[in-house]
MDTraj code that builds the backbone (N, CA, C; nanometers):
import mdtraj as md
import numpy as np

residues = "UNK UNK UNK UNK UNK UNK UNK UNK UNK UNK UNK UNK UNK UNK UNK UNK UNK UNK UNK UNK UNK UNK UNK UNK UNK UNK UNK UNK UNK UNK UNK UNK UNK UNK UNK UNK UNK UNK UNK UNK UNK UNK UNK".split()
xyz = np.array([
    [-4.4348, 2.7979, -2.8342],
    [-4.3549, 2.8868, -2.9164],
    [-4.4412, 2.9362, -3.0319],
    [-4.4207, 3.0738, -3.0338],
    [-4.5100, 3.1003, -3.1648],
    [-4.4046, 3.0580, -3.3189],
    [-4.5485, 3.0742, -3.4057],
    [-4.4701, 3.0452, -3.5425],
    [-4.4329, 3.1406, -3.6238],
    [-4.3513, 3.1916, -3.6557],
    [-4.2616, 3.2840, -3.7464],
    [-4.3690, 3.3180, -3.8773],
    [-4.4334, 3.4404, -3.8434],
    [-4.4859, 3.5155, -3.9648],
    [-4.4207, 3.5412, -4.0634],
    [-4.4474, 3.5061, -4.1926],
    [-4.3959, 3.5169, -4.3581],
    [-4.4652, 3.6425, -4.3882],
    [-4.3432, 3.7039, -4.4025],
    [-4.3250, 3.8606, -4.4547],
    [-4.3264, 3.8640, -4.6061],
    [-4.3904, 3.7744, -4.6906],
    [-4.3980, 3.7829, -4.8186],
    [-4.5300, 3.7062, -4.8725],
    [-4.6279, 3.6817, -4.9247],
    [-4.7164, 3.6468, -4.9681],
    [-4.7358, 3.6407, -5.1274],
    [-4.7688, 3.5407, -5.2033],
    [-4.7624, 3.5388, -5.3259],
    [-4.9094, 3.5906, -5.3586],
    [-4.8667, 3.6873, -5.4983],
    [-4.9885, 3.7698, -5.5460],
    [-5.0704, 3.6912, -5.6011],
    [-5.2063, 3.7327, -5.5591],
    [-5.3312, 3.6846, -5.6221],
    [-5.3478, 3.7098, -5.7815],
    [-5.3566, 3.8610, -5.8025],
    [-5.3208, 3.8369, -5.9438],
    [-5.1774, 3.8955, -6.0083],
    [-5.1075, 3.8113, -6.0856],
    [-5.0058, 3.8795, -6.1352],
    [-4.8676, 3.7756, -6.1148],
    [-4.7603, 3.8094, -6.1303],
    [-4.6400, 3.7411, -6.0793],
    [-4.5699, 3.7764, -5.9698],
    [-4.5338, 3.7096, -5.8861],
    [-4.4269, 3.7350, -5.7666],
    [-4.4918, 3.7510, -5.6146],
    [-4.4560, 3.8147, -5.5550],
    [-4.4958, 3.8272, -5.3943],
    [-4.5089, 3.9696, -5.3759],
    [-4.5713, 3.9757, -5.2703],
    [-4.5977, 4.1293, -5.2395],
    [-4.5708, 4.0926, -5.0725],
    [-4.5568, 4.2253, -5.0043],
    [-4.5469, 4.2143, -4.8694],
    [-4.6436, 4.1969, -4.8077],
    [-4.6430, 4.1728, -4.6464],
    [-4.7425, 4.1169, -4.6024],
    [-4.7119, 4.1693, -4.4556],
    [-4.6052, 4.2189, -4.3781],
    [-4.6124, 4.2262, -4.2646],
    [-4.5155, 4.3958, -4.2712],
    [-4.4749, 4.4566, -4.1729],
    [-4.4016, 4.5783, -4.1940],
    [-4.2420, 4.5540, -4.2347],
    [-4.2100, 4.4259, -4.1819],
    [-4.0874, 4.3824, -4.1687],
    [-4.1042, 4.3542, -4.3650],
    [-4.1625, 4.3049, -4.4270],
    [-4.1561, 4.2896, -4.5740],
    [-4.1389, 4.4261, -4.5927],
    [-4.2747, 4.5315, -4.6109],
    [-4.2413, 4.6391, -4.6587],
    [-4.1163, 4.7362, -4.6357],
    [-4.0351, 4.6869, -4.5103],
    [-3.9361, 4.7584, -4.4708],
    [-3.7892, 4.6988, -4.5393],
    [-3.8393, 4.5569, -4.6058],
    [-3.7286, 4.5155, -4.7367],
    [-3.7149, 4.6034, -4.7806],
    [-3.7908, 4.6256, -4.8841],
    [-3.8736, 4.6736, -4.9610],
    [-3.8298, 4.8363, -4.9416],
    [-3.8634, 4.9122, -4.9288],
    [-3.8099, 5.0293, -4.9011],
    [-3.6445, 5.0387, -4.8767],
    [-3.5666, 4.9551, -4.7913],
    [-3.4562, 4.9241, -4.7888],
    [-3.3690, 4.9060, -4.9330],
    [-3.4583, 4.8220, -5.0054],
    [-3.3968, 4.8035, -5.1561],
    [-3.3884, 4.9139, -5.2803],
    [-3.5480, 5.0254, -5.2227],
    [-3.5579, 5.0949, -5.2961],
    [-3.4184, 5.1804, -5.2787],
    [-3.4026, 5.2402, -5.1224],
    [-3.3218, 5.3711, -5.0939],
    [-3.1661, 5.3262, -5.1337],
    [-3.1583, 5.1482, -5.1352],
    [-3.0036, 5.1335, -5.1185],
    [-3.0137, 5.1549, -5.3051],
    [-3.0912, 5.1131, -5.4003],
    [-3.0970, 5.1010, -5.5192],
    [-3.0388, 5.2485, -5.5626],
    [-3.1464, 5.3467, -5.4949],
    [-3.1849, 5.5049, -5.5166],
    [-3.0037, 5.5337, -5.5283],
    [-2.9312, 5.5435, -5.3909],
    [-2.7831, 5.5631, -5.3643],
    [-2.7065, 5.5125, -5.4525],
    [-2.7085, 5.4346, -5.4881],
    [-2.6023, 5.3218, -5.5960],
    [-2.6323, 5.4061, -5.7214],
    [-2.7762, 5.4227, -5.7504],
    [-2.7579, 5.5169, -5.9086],
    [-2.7073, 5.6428, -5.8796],
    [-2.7150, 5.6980, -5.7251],
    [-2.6387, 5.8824, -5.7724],
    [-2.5395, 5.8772, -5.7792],
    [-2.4559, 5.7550, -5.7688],
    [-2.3234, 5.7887, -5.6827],
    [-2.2755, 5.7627, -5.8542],
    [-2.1348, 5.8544, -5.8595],
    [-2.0242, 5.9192, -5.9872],
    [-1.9089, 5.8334, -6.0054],
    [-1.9597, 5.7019, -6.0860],
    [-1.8618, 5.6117, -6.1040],
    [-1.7596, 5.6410, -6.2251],
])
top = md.Topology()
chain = top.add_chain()
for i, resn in enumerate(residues, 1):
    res = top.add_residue(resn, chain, resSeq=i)
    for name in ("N", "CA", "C"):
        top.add_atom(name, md.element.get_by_symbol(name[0]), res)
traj = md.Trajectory(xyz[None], top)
């Protein structure tokens, strides 16, 4: 069985994680566009 690639990697320099596989960056973009929608919308 293969072993489950980690889609997040902690940064060399700096704080937090950065992506590491497409499936991270596709968080990642996911968070941006759902973020993006939530601010246009006329509460």
């Amino acid at each position: 069985m293969n072993h489950p690639r980690e889609w997040f990697q902690p940064k060399v320099v700096g704080i937090g994680w950065s992506p590491r596989t497409w499936e991270g960056w596709a968080i990642i973009v996911s968070v941006i566009a759902i973020g993006a929608l939530v601010g246009r919308m006329n509460l």
